[in-house]
N, C-alpha and C positions, 0 to 999 in steps of 0.2 A: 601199646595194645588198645583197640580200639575197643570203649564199652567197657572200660575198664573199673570194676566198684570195690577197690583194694582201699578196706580200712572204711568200708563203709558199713551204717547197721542200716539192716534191712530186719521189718516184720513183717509177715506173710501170715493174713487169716486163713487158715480151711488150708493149712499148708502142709496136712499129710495124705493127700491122696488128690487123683483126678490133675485138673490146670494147676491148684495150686502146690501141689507135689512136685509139675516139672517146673513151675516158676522157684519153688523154695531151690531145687537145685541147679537151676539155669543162674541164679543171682550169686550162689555158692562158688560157684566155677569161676565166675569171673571176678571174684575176691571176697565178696561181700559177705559180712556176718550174720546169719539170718537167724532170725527169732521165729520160730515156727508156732503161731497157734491152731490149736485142734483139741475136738473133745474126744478124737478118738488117740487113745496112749500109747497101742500099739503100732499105729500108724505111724504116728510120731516120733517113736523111737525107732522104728523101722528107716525114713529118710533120714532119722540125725546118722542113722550107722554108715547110711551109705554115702552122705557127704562126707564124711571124717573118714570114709576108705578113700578119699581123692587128697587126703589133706588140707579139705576146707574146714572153715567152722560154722557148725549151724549148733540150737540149745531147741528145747523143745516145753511149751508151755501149757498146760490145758486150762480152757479155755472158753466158756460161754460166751460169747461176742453179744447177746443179746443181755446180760445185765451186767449195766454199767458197774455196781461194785466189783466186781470180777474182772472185768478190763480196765480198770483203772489201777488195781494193786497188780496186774501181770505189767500193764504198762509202767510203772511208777518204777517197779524194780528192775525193769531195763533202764529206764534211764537215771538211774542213778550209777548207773554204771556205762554208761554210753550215751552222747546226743542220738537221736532216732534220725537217722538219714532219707532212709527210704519207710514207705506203709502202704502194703499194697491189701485194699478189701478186698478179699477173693471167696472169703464163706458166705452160703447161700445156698439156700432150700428150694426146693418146685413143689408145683401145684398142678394136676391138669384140672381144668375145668371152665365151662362158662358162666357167665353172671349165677345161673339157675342152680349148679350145682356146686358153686363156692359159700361154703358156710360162712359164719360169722367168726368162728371158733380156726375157721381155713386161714382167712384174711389176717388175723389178729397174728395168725401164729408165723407168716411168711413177714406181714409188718416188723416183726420183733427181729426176725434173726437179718431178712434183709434192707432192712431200712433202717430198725432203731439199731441193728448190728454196725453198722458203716459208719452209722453218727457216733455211735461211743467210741469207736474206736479212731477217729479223725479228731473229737474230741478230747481222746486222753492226750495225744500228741501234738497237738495242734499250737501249744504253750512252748512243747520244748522245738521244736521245730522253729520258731518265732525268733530263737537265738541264733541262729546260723545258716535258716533254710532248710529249702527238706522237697521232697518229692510223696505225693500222694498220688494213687495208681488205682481208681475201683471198678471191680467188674461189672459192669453194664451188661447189655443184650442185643440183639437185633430185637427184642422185643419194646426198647423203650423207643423206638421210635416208628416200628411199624404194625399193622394189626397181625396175630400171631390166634390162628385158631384155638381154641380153650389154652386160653394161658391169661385167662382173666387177671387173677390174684397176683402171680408171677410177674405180669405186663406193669401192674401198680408197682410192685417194687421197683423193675426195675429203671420205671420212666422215673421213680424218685431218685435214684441212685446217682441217674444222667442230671439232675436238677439241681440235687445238690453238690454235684461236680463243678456245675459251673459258676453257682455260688461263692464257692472254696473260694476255685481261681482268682474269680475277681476280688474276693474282700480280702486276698491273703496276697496278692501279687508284689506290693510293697515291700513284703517278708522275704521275697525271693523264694516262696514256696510254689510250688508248681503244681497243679491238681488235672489230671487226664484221666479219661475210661476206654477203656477197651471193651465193643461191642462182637461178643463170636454168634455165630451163627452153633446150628451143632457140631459138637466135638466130640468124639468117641473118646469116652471115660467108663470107669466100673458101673458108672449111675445107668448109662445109655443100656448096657448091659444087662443089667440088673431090671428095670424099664422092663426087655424087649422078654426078656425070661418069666417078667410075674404077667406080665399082661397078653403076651401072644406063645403060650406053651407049643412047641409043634410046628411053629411059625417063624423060629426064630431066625434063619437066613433072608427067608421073605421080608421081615419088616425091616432088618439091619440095610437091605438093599432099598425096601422103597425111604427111607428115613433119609439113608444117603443121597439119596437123586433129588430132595424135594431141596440140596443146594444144586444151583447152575453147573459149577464144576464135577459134580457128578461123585461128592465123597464125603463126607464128615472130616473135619477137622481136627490134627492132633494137639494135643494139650502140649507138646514141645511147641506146636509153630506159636499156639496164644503165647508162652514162657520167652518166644525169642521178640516177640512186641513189646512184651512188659519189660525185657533188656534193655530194649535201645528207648524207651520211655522213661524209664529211671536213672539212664546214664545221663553224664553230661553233653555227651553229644545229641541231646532231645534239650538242649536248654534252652531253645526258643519256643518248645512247646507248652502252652498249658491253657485251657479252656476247651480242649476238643476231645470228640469222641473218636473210636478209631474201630469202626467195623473190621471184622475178621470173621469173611462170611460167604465164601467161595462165591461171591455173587450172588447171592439172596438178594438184598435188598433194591441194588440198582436192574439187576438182570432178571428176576423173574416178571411172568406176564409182561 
């Protein structure tokens, strides 16, 4: 079977709801043991139920990603009980705004979860991985490499995220570690939803539709198709991959204007 991650461990941040909800059970399916972090509990226990109705196995952790005490003892206690195979950074916050309207108090707080988030947790693993190899997997944007209106604070994350991806790769490639990002364009998630509901009451068909069209392909992107990237990105049939980014972005980036 092709894509096969039987007897592998997988962690997945932000892994109860939205992309990394279908990545935590896209990696499930196809064997893998998946360590789920999130701060939300019911979420969490909500996907462990429904991978374990397929008869995989997934555990469920909560989870700050943004202070390292905190991910280093969830990390520690997996792997003392497993080498860490896979770690895909998928938790991460938004921000709309431009320079003018991004606080200080904005910056500092999208800093923490998505940047100093990715580093602690590439950090806690990054020792045990060094034994055996491993795969690192983090969520980028179309926004870290092209200009994305008010998405100031956002845009800083995630051109760091893409930066320090390709860092990884190259000082880790020795190790047989593998470091990739996957850039989506939007994806219709609870968030996008939640979005179109606080901000355009009465509107909500209208902006779901213009949101959609501002990609090429004419739709928002499902959190399955980003889940079936992060598959073949984590398998060994990606094992000539690692240093690149990988847009998932119905044509935004090369096709508009």
């Amino acid at each position: 079977m092709k894509f096969n991650l039987k007897n592998k461990i997988a962690i997945v941040t932000g892994g109860g709801s939205g992309i990394g909800k279908a990545i935590s059970k896209t990696l499930a399916e196809q064997g893998a043991f998946v360590h789920i972090l999130d701060l939300n509990k019911t979420d969490c226990q909500q996907i462990v139920q429904e991978i374990f109705k397929d008869n995989n196995l997934a555990e469920f952790h909560l989870c700050d990603v943004s202070k390292q005490e905190n991910v280093n003892e969830v990390f520690q206690k997996i792997s003392k009980k497993h080498n860490i195979d896979i770690l895909v950074n998928n938790a991460g916050i938004a921000h709309i705004g431009n320079i003018e309207n991004t606080e200080v108090n904005d910056l500092d707080r999208l800093y923490e979860v998505n940047v100093k988030g990715v580093y602690n947790c590439m950090f806690a693993c990054i020792k045990n991985m060094k034994k055996n190899g491993g795969v690192i997997l983090n969520m980028a944007s179309i926004a870290s490499t092209v200009g994305i209106s008010d998405r100031f604070a956002y845009s800083m994350t995630k051109g760091a995220v893409l930066t320090m991806s390709y860092s990884v790769a190259k000082d880790y490639i020795n190790y047989n570690i593998r470091c990739n990002t996957i850039s989506p364009a939007r994806v219709h998630t609870p968030f996008v939803d939640g979005f179109i509901k606080n901000n355009y009451p009465g509107e909500e068909k209208e902006m779901f539709d213009k949101l959609s069209k501002t990609q090429p392909i004419g739709r928002m992107g499902k959190p399955e198709e980003i889940a079936n990237l992060a598959l073949y990105l984590c398998s060994d049939e990606a094992s000539f991959i690692t240093g690149t980014d990988f847009p998932i972005d119905g044509g935004f980036i090369k096709l508009n204007g």
